[in-house]
C-alpha positions as a Markdown table, in Angstrom:
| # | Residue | x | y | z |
|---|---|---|---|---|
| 1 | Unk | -14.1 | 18.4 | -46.7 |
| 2 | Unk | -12.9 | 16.7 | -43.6 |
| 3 | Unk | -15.8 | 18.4 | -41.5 |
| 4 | Unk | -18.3 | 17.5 | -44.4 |
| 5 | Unk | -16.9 | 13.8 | -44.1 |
| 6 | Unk | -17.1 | 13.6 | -40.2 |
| 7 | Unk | -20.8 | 15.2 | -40.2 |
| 8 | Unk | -22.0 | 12.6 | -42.8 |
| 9 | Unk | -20.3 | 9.8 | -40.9 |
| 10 | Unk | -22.0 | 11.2 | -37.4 |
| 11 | Unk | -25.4 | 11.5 | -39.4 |
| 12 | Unk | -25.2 | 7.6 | -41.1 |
| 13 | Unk | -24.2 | 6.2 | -37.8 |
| 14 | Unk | -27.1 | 8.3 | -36.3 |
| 15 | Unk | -29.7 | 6.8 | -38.8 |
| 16 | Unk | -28.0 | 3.2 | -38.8 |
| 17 | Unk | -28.7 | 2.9 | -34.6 |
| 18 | Unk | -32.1 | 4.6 | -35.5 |
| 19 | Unk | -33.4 | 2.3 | -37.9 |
| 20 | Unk | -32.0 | -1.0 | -37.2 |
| 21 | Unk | -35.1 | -4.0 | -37.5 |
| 22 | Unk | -36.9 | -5.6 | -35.7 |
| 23 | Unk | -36.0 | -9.1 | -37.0 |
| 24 | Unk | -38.6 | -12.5 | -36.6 |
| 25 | Unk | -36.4 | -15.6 | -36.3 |
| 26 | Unk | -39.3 | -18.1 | -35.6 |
| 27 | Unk | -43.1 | -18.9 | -35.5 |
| 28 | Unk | -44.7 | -22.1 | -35.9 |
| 29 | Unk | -48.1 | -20.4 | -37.4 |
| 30 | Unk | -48.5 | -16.8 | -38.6 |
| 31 | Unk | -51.8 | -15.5 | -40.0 |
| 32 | Unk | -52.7 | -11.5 | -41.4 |
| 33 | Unk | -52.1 | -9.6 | -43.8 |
| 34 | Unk | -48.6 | -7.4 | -44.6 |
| 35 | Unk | -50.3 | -5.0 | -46.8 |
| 36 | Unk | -52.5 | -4.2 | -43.5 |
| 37 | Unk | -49.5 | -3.8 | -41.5 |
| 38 | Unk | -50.4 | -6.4 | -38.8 |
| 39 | Unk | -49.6 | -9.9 | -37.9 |
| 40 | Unk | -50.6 | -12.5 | -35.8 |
| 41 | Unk | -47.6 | -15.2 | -34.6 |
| 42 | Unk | -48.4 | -18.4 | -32.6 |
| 43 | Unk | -46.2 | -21.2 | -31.3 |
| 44 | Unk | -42.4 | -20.5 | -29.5 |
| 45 | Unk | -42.4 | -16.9 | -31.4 |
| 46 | Unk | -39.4 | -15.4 | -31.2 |
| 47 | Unk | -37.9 | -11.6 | -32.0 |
| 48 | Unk | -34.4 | -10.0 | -32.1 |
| 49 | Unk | -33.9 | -6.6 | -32.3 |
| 50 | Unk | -29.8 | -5.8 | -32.1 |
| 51 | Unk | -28.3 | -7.8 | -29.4 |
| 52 | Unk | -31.6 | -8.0 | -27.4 |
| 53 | Unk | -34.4 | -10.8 | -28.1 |
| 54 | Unk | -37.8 | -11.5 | -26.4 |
| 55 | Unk | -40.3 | -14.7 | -26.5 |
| 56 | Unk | -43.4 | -15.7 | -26.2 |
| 57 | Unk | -46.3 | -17.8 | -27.9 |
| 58 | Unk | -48.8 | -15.2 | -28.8 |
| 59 | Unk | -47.9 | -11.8 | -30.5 |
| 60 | Unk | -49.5 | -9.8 | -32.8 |
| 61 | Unk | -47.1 | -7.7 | -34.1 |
| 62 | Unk | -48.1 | -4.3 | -35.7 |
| 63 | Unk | -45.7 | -3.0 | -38.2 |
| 64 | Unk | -46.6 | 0.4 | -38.8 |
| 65 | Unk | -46.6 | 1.3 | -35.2 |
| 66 | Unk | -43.4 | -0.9 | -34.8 |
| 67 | Unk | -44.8 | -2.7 | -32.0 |
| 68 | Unk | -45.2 | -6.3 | -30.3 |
| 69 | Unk | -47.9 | -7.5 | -28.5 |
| 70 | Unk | -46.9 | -10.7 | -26.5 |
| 71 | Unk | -50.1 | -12.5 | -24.6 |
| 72 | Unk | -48.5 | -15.6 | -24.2 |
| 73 | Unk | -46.0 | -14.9 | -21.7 |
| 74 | Unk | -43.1 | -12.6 | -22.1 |
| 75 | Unk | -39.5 | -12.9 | -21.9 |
| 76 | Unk | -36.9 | -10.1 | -23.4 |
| 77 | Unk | -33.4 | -11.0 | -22.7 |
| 78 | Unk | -30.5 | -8.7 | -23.7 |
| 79 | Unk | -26.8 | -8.4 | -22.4 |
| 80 | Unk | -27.7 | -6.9 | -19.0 |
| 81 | Unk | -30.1 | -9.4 | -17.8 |
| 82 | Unk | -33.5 | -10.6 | -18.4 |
| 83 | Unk | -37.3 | -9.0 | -17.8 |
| 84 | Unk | -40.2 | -11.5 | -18.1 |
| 85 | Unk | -43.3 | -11.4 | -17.2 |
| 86 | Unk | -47.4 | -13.0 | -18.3 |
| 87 | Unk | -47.7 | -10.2 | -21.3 |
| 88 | Unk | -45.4 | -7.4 | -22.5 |
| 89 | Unk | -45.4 | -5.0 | -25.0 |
| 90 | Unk | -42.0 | -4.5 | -27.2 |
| 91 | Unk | -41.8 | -0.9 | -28.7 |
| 92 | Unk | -39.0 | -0.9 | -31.0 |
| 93 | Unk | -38.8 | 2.9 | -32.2 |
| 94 | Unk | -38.8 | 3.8 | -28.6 |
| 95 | Unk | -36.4 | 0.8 | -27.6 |
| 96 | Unk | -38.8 | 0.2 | -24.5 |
| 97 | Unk | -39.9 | -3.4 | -23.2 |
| 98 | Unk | -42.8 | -3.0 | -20.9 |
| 99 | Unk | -44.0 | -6.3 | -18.7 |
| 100 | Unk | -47.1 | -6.8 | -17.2 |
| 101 | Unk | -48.6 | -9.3 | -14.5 |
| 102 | Unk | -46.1 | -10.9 | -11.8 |
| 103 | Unk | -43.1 | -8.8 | -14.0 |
| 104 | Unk | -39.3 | -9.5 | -12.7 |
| 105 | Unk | -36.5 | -7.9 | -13.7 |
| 106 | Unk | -32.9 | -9.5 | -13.4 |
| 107 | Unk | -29.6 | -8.7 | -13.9 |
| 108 | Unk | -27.1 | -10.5 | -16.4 |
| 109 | Unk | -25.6 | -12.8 | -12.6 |
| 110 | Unk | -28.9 | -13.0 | -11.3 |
| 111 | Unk | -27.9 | -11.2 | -8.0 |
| 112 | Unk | -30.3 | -8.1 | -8.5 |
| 113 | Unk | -33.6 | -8.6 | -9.3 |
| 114 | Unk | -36.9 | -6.0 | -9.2 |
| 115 | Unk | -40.5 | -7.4 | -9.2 |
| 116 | Unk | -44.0 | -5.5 | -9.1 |
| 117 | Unk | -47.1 | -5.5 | -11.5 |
| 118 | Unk | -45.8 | -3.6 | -14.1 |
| 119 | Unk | -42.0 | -2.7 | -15.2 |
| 120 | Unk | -41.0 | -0.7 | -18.0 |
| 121 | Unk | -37.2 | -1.0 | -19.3 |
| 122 | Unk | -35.6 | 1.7 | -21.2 |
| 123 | Unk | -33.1 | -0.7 | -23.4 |
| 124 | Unk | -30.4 | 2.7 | -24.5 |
| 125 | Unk | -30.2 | 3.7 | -21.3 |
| 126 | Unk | -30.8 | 0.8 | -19.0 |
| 127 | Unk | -33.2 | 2.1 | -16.5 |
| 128 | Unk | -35.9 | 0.8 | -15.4 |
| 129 | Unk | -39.4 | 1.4 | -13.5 |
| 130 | Unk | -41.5 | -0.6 | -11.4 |
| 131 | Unk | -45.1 | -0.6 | -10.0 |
| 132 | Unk | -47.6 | -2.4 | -8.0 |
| 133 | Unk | -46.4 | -4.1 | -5.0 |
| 134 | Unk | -43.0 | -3.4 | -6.7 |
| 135 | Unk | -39.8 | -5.3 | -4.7 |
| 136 | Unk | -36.4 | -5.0 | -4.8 |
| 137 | Unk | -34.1 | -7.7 | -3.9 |
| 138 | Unk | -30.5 | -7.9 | -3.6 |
| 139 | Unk | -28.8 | -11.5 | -3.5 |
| 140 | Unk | -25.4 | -11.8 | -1.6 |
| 141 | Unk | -23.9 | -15.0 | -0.1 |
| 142 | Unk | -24.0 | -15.4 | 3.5 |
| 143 | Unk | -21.0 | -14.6 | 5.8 |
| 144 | Unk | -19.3 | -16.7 | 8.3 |
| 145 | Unk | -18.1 | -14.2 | 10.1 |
| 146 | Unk | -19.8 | -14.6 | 14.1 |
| 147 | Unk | -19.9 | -10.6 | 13.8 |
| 148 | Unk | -21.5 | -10.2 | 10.4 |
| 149 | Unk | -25.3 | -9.8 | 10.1 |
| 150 | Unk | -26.9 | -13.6 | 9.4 |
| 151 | Unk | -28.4 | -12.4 | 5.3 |
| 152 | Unk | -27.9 | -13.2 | 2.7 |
| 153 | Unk | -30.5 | -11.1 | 1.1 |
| 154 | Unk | -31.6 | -7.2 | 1.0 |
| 155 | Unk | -35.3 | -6.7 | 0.9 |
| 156 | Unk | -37.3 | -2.9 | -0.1 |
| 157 | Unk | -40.6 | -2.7 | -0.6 |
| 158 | Unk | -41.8 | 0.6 | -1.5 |
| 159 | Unk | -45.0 | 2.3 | -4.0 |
| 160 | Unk | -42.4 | 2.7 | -6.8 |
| 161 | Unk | -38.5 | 2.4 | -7.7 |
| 162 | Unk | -36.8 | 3.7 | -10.7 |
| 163 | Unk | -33.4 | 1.7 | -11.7 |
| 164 | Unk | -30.7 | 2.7 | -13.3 |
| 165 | Unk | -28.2 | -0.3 | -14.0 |
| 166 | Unk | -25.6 | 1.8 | -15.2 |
| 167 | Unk | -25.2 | 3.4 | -12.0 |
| 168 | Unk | -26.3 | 0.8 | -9.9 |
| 169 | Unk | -28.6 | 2.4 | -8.1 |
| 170 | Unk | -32.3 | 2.2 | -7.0 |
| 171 | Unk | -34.8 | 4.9 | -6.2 |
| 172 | Unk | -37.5 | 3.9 | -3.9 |
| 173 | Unk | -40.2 | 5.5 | -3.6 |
| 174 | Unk | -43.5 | 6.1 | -0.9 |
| 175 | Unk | -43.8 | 3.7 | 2.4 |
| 176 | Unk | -40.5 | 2.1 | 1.9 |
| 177 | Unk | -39.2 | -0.7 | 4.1 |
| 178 | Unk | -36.0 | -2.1 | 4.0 |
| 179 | Unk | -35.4 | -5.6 | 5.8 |
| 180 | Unk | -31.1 | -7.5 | 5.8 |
| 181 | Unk | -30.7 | -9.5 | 8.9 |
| 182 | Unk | -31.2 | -7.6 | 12.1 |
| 183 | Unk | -31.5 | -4.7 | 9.9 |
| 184 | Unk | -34.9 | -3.0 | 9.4 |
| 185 | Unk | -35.8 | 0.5 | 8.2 |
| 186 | Unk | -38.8 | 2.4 | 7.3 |
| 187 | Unk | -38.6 | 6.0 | 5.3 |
| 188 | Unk | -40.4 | 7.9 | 2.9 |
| 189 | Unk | -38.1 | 7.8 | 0.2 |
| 190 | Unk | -34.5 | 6.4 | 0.0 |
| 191 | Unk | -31.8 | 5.4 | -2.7 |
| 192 | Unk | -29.9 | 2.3 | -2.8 |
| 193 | Unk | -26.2 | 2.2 | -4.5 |
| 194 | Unk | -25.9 | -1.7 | -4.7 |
| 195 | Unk | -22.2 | -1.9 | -5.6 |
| 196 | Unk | -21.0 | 0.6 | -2.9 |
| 197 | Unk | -23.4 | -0.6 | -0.5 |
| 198 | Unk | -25.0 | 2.3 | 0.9 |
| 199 | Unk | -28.3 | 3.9 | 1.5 |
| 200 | Unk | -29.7 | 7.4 | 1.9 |
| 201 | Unk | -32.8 | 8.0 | 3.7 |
| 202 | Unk | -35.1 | 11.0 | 3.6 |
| 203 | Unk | -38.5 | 11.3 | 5.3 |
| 204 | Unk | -39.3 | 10.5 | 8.6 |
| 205 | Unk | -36.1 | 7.7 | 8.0 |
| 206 | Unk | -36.1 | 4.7 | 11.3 |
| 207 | Unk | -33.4 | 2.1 | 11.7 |
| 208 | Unk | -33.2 | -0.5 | 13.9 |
| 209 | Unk | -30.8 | -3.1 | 14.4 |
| 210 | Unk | -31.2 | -5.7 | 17.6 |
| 211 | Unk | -31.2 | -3.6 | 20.5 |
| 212 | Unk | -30.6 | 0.0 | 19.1 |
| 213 | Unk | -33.0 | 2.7 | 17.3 |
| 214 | Unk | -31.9 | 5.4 | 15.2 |
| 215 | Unk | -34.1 | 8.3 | 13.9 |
| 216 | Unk | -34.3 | 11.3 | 12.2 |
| 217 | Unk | -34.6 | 13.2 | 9.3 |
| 218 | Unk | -32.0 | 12.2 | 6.3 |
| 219 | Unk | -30.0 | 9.4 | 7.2 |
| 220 | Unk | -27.0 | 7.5 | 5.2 |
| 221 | Unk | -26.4 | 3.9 | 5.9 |
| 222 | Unk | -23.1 | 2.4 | 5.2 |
| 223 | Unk | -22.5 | -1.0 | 4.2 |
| 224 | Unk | -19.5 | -3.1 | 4.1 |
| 225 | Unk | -18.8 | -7.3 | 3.3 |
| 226 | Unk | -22.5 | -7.9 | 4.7 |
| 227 | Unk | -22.0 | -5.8 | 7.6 |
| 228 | Unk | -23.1 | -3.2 | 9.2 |
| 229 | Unk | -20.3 | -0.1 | 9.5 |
| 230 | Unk | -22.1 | 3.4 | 9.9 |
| 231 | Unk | -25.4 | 5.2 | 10.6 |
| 232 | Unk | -25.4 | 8.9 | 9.9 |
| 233 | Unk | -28.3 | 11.5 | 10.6 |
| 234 | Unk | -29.6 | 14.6 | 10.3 |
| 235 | Unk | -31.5 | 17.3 | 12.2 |
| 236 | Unk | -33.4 | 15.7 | 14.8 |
| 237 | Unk | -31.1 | 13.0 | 15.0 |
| 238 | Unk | -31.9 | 10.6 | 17.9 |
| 239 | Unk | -29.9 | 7.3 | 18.9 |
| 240 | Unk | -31.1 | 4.8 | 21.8 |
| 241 | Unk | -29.4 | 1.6 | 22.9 |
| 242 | Unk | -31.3 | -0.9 | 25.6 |
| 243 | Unk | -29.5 | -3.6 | 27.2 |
| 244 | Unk | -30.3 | -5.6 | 30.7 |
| 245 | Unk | -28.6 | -5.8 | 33.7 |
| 246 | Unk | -26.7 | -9.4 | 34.4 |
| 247 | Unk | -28.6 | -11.0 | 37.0 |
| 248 | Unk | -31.7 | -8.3 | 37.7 |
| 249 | Unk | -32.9 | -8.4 | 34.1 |
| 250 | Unk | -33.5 | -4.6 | 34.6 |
| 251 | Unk | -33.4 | -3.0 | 31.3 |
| 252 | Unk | -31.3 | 0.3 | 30.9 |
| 253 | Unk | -32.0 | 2.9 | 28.0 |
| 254 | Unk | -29.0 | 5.0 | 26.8 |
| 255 | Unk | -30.7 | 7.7 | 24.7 |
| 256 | Unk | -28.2 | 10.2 | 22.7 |
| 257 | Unk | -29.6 | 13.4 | 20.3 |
| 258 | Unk | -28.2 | 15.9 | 18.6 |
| 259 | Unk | -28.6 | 17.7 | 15.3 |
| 260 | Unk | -26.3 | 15.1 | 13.7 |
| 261 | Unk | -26.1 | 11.3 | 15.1 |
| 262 | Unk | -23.2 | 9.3 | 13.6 |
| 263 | Unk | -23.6 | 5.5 | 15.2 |
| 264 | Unk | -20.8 | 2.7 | 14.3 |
| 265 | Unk | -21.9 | -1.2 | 14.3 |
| 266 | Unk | -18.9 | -4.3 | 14.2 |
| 267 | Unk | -22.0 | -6.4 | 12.3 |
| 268 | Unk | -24.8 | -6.6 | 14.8 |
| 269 | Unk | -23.7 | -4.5 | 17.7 |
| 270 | Unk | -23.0 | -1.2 | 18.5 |
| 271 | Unk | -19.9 | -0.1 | 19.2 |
| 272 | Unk | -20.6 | 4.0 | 19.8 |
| 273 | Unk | -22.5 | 7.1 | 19.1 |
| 274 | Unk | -21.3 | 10.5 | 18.4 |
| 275 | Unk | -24.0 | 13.2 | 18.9 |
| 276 | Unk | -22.8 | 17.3 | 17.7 |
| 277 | Unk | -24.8 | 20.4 | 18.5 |
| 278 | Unk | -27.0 | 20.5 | 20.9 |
| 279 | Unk | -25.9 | 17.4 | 22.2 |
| 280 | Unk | -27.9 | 15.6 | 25.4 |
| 281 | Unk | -27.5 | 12.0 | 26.4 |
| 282 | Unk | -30.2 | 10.2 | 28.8 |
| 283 | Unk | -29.9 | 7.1 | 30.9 |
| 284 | Unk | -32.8 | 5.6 | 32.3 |
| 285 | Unk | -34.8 | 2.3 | 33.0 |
| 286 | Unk | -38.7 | 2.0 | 33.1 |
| 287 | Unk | -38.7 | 0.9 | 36.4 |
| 288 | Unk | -37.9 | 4.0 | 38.1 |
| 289 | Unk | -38.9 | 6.9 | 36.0 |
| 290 | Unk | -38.4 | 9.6 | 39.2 |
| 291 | Unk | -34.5 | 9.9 | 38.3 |
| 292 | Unk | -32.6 | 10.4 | 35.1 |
| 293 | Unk | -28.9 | 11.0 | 34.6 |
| 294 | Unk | -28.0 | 13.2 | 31.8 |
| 295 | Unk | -25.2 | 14.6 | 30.4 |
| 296 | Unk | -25.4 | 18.0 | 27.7 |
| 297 | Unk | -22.9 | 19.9 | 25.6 |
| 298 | Unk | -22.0 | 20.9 | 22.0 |
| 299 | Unk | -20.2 | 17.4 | 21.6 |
| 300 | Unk | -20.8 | 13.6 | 23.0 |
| 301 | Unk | -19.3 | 10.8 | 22.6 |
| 302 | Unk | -20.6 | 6.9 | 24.4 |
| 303 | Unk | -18.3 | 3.7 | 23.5 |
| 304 | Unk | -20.1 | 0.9 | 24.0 |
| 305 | Unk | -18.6 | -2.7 | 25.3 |
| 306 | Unk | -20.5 | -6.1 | 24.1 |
| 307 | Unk | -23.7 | -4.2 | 23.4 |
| 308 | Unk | -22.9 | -2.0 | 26.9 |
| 309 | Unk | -22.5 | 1.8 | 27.6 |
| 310 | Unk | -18.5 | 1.3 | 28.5 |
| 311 | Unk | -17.7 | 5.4 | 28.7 |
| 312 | Unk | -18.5 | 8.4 | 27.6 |
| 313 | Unk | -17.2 | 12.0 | 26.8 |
| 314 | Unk | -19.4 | 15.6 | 26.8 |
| 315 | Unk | -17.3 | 18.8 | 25.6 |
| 316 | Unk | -18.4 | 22.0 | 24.8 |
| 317 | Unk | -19.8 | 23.6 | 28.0 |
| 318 | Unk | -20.7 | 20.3 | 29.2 |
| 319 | Unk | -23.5 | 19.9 | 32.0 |
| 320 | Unk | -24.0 | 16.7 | 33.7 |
| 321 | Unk | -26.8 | 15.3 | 36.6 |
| 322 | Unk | -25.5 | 12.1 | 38.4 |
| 323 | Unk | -27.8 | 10.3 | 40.8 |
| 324 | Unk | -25.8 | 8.1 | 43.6 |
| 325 | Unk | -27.6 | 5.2 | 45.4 |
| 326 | Unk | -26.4 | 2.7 | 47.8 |
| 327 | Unk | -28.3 | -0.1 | 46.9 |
| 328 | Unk | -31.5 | 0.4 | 47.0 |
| 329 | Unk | -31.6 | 3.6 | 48.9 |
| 330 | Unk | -31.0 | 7.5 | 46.8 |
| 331 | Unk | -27.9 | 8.8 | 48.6 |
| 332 | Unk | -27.9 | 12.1 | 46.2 |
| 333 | Unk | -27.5 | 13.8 | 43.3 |
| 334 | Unk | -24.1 | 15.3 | 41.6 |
| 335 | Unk | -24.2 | 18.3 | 39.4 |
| 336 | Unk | -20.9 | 19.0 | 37.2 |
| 337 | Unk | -20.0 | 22.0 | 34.9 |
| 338 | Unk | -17.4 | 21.9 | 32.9 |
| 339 | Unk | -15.3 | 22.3 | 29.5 |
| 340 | Unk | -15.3 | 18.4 | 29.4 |
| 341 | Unk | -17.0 | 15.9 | 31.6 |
| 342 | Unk | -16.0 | 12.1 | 31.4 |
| 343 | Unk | -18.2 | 9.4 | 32.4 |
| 344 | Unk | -17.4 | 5.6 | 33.3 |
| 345 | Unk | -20.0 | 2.9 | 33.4 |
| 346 | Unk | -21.2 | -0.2 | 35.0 |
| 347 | Unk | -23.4 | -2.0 | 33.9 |
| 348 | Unk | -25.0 | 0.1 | 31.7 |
| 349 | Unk | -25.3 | 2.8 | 34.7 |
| 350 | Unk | -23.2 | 5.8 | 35.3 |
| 351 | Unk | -20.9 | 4.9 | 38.0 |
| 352 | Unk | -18.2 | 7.7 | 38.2 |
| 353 | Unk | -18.0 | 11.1 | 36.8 |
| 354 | Unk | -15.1 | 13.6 | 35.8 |
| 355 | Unk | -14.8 | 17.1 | 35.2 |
| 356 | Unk | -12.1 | 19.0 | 33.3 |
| 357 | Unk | -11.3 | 22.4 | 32.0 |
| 358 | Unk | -12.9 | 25.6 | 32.7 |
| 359 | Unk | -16.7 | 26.3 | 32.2 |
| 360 | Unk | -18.8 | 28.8 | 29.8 |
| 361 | Unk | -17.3 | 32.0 | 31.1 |
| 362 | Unk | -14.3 | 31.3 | 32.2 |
| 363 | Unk | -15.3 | 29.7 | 35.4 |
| 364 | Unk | -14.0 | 26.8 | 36.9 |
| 365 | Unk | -15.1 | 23.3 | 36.4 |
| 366 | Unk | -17.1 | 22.6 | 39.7 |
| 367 | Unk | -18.9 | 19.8 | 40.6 |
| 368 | Unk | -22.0 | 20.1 | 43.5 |
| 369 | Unk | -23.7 | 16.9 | 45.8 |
| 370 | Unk | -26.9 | 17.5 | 47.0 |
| 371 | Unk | -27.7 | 14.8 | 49.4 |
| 372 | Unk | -30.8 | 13.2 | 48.8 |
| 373 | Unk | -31.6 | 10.2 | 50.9 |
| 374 | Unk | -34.8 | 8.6 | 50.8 |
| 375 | Unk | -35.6 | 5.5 | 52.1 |
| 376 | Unk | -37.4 | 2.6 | 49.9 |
| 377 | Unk | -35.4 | 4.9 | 46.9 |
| 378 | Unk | -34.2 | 2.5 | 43.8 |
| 379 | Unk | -31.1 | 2.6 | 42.8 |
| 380 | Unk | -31.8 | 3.1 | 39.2 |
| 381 | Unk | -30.6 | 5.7 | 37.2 |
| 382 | Unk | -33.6 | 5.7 | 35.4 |
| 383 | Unk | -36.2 | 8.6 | 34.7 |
| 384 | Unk | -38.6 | 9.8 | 32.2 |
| 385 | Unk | -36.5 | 12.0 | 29.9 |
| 386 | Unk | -37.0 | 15.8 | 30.9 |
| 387 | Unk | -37.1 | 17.4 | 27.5 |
């Protein structure tokens, strides 16, 4: 009897969330016939259906097919947030508001908010899906902090999202750009968790923030307090910071890639990368692209100082090529081998180089000058990168 009783109970609440009406509360004219199933409401026309209600002052609401019409604007409202739009369709077996023309949906503190030409909300489940010029936005209030990125909104354009407000995330789909501050990426696809304030990219994914680039193939983005805390790719993963020399304006590239790339920001500067497998860093200017220092092993790690190269650290049968000037003349060129290499930095140049531990092989770590000078020679450390 108890199972009888607990399978009837299950089946009455099953029917009573099934067939709970769709309820008019005000119209200031309706017109049609109920014995044709259809009627046509004019004037500040509004519906509640459970603890959701929408508005508008047109509908034509068809009663055998359980659906509302609304041509005269569209606004359903329910404990979550809000979804208006210039018409809308409210289909209440299927529990599914769909907005049309310049839609927006917004969350019950206004802080979220998705826009395109059409969104269709799922009211049991709370997801969401927009098209046509769709846009997600993301409200936060600005930081104080000198460090923080200046936002105080997040901004992805894509072909499509799909939104799930019970997990607070968004899916964004084809030719997405996302744009926070100094912050700007482009990907193919990408989802965005809005309460943890991360990102994962996929496709071709390319972030930029002031003077750095990050690329690759997937790549996670990690948010914290409206700043900037970690860039992680994968496979193909490619880092490159530019800064310029005090007092020549010169502009130094320091290029790092591996088949992962983590990067760490303090807001909107970089503050190191970490390159593993296959690892290979490049310095180099434009100006002089004869001469390239470059460092390569299974690890690699560059600090960075104020938006400067300060150090850096290769392990893992670790190769480097150091180019020494004196001024503006090439004095020669340093080759090191070794189970760790060090390097120190001025600005933004390699200025000294260490080598510790025994090579591949069992060897030890040796270091070799070929001298090199060449009069008229600039004393960059700059080269096209020798792939």
């Amino acid at each position: 009897m108890r199972r009888i009783a607990a399978a009837l109970a299950l089946c009455c609440g099953w029917l009573f969330a099934q067939t709970q009406p769709l309820l008019l509360q005000n119209a200031a004219q309706m017109s049609g016939m109920r014995s044709q199933g259809e009627l046509v409401l004019r004037g500040a026309v509004k519906f509640r259906h459970d603890s959701s209600t929408f508005t508008t002052e047109l509908a034509r609401w068809n009663q055998n097919l359980d659906q509302v019409n609304c041509t005269g604007g569209f606004r359903f409202v329910d404990p979550g947030g809000s979804l208006s739009a210039e018409s809308g369709v409210y289909d209440r077996r299927n529990e599914k508001a769909m907005a049309q023309g310049a839609a927006q949906l917004r969350d019950s503190a206004d802080l979220i908010r998705l826009s395109g030409d059409r969104i269709v909300y799922d009211r049991r489940t709370s997801f969401a899906t927009a098209e046509g010029h769709p846009r997600l936005v993301a409200i936060e209030a600005d930081s104080s902090d000198p460090k923080a990125l200046r936002w105080d909104t997040l901004t992805i354009d894509a072909r499509r999202f799909e939104v799930d407000r019970n997990s607070k995330t968004a899916r964004a789909l084809g030719r997405v750009t996302v744009l926070r501050g100094a912050l700007r990426v482009s990907c193919d696809s990408g989802v965005y968790r809005w309460e943890e304030e991360t990102m994962e990219l996929s496709g071709s994914p390319r972030a930029g923030v002031n003077d750095v680039e990050i690329s690759g193939e997937r790549m996670w983005i990690d948010l914290e307090k409206r700043k900037l805390r970690h860039i992680r790719v994968e496979r193909s993963a490619t880092g490159q910071q530019r800064a310029e020399e005090r007092g020549t304006g010169k502009v130094q590239y320091s290029r790092v890639d591996g088949d992962t790339l983590e990067a760490w920001f303090d807001g909107m500067r970089v503050t190191g990368f970490e390159a593993r497998g296959a690892a290979t860093g490049r310095f180099f200017t434009d100006e002089n692209r004869e001469y390239v220092n470059r460092a390569d092993g299974e690890f690699l790690r560059l600090d960075f100082r104020a938006g400067r190269p300060r150090r850096g650290k290769v392990t893992g049968n670790a190769k480097t090529v150091y180019y020494h000037f004196d001024e503006e003349r090439l004095e020669g060129r340093n080759e090191a081998i070794g189970d760790t290499v060090l390097l120190g930095f001025s600005e933004s140049r390699i200025d000294n180089v260490q080598i510790r531990g025994k090579s591949a092989g069992g060897a030890p770590a040796s270091g070799i000058y070929y001298g090199e000078r060449k009069p008229g020679a600039k004393p960059d450390s700059a080269a096209k990168a020798r792939e």
